[in-house]
C-alpha positions in Angstrom: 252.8 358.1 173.8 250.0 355.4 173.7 248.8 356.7 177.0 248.0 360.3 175.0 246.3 358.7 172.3 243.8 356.5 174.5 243.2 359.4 176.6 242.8 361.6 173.9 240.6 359.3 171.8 237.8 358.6 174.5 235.4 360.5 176.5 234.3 359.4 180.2 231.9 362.2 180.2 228.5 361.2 179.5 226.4 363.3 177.1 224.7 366.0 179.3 223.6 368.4 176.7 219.6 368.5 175.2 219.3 366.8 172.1 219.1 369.1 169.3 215.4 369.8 167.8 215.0 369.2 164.2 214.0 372.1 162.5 211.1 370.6 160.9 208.8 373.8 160.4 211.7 376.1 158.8 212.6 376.3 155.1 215.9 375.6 154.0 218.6 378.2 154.1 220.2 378.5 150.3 224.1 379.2 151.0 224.6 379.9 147.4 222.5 382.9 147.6 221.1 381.8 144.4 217.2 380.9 143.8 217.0 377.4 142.5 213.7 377.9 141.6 212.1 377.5 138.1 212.2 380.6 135.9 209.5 383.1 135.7 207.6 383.2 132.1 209.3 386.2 130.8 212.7 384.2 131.5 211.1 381.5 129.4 210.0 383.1 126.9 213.4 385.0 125.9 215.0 381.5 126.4 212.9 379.9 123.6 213.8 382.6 121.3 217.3 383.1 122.2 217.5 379.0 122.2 215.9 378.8 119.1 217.6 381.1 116.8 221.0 379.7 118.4 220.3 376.7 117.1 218.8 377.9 114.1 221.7 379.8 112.9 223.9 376.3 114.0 221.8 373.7 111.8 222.1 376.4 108.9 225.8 376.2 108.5 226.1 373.1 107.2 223.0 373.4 105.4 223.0 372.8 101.3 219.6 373.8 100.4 218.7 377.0 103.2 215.7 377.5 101.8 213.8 374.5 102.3 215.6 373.5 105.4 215.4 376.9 107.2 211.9 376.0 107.9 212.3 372.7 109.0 214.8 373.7 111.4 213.2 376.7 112.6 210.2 374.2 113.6 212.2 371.3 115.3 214.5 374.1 117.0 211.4 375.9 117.9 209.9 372.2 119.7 213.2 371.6 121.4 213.3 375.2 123.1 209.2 374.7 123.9 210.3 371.0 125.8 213.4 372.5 127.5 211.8 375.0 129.3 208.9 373.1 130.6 211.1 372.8 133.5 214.0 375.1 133.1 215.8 376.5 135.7 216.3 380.0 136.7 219.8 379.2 137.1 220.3 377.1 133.8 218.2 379.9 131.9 221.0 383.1 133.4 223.4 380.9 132.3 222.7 380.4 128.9 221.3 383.6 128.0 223.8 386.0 130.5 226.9 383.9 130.2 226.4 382.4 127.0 227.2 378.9 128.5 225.7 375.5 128.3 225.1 373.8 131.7 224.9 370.0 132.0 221.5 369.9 133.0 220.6 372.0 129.3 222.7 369.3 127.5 220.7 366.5 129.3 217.3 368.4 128.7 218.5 369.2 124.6 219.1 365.0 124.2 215.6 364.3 125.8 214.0 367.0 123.6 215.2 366.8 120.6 214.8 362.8 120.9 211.0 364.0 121.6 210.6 366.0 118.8 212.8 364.4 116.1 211.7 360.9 116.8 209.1 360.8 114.1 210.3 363.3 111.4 210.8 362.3 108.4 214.2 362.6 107.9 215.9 363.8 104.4 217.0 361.4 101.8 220.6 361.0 101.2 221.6 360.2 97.3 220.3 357.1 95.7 223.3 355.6 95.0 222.0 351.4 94.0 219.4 350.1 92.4 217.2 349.7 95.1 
């Protein structure tokens, strides 16, 4: 039984066959047949409103005074949308707006923007409760 396996297991052959080229001159063959490219501007641009009235109508919910916060959220949803889709991908963008589903890579972009553009807004005072 040992015999089989130390025959099996090595080669007293030596390598005969040409080395394989590298294929350094051809471009990469996608198996996924899907582009990975970035999205075109008319993608973009239907993101950013699609985005931006999602998250509008989210942050309104749970809104007490619409009025005056409608516009505030319709500008910092507005800035998010602009940041994500500096670099969004064609992929991400068919998702969202076909699907209607959130990819990982949107959730990661969504932190980074909305850190970007909240970062420095004044934010709205909660009740004065003390005497301070």
């Amino acid at each position: 039984m040992s015999a089989i396996l130390l025959t099996a297991c090595s080669d007293d052959k030596p390598d005969t066959a040409a080395p394989e080229k590298p294929a350094a001159k051809t471009k990469p063959v996608n198996n996924n047949n899907v582009d990975a490219g970035e999205a075109s501007d008319t993608v973009k641009q239907k993101f950013v409103k699609t985005f931006a009235k999602n998250c509008v109508t989210r942050e309104m919910k749970n809104s007490v005074n619409k009025d005056i916060d409608e516009k505030r959220f319709t500008e910092s949803c507005g800035c998010i949308a602009e940041h994500i889709v500096e670099d969004l991908a064609e992929v991400d963008a068919e998702k969202y707006l076909d699907d209607h589903e959130d990819t990982h890579t949107l959730q990661i972009k969504f932190d980074a923007a909305a850190f970007f553009c909240l970062q420095n807004k004044p934010q709205p005072k909660g009740p004065h409760l003390f005497g301070k």
